[in-house]
C-alpha positions as CSV (number, residue, x, y, z in Angstrom):
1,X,115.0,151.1,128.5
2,X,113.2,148.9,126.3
3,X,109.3,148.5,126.3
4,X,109.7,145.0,127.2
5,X,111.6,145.9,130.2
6,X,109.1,148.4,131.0
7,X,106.9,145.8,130.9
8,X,108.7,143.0,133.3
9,X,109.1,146.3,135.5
10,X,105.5,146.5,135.9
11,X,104.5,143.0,135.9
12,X,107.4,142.4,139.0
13,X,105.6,145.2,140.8
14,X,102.2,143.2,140.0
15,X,103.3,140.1,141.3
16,X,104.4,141.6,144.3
17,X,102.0,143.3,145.2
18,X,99.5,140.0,144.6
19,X,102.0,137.9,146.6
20,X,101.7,140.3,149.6
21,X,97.5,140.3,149.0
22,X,97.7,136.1,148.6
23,X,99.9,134.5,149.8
24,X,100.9,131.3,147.1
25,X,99.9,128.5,149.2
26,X,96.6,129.9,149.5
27,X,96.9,130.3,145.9
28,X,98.1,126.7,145.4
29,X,95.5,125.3,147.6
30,X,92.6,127.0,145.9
31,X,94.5,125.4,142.7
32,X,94.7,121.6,143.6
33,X,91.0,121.7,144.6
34,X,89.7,123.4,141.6
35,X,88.0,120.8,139.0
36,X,90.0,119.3,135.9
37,X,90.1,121.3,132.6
38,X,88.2,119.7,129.9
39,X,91.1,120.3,127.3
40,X,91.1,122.2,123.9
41,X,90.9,119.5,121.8
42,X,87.3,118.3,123.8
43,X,86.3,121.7,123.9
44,X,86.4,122.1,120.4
45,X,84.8,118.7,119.3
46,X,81.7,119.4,121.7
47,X,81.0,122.0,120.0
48,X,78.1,119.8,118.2
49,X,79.2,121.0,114.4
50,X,78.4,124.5,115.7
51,X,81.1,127.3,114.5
52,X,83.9,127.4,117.7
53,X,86.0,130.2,117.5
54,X,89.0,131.4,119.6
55,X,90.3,135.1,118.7
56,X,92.7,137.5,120.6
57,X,91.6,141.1,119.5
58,X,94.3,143.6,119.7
59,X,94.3,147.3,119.9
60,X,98.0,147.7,120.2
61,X,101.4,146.2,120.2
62,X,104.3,147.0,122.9
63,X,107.0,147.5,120.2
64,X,104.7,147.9,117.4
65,X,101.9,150.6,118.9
66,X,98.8,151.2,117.9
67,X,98.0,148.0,114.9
């Protein structure tokens, strides 16, 4: 078995068990009520010419191990 499988294993298990905890129209109601995003692009040009940054910091990789 692949780690990718090992991972979609997992994640089916998570879902489950967050389906069982929520069901998805409560999920989907909390959704349609929650305010609108205010977009990347916004996000970035209110920064008022202060630095913006947007970093994913990893310690590992699935196939790859530790980096």
């Amino acid at each position: 078995m692949s780690y990718l499988n090992r991972i979609f294993d997992v994640k089916r298990e998570e879902v489950a068990e967050a389906m069982h905890k929520r069901p998805i129209g409560e999920v989907r109601a909390e959704a349609e009520d929650a305010e609108t995003p205010r977009g990347f692009i916004k996000a970035l040009k209110q920064a008022d010419k202060k630095p913006a940054l947007i970093a994913e910091i990893k310690k590992a990789s699935p196939s790859k191990g530790l980096i």
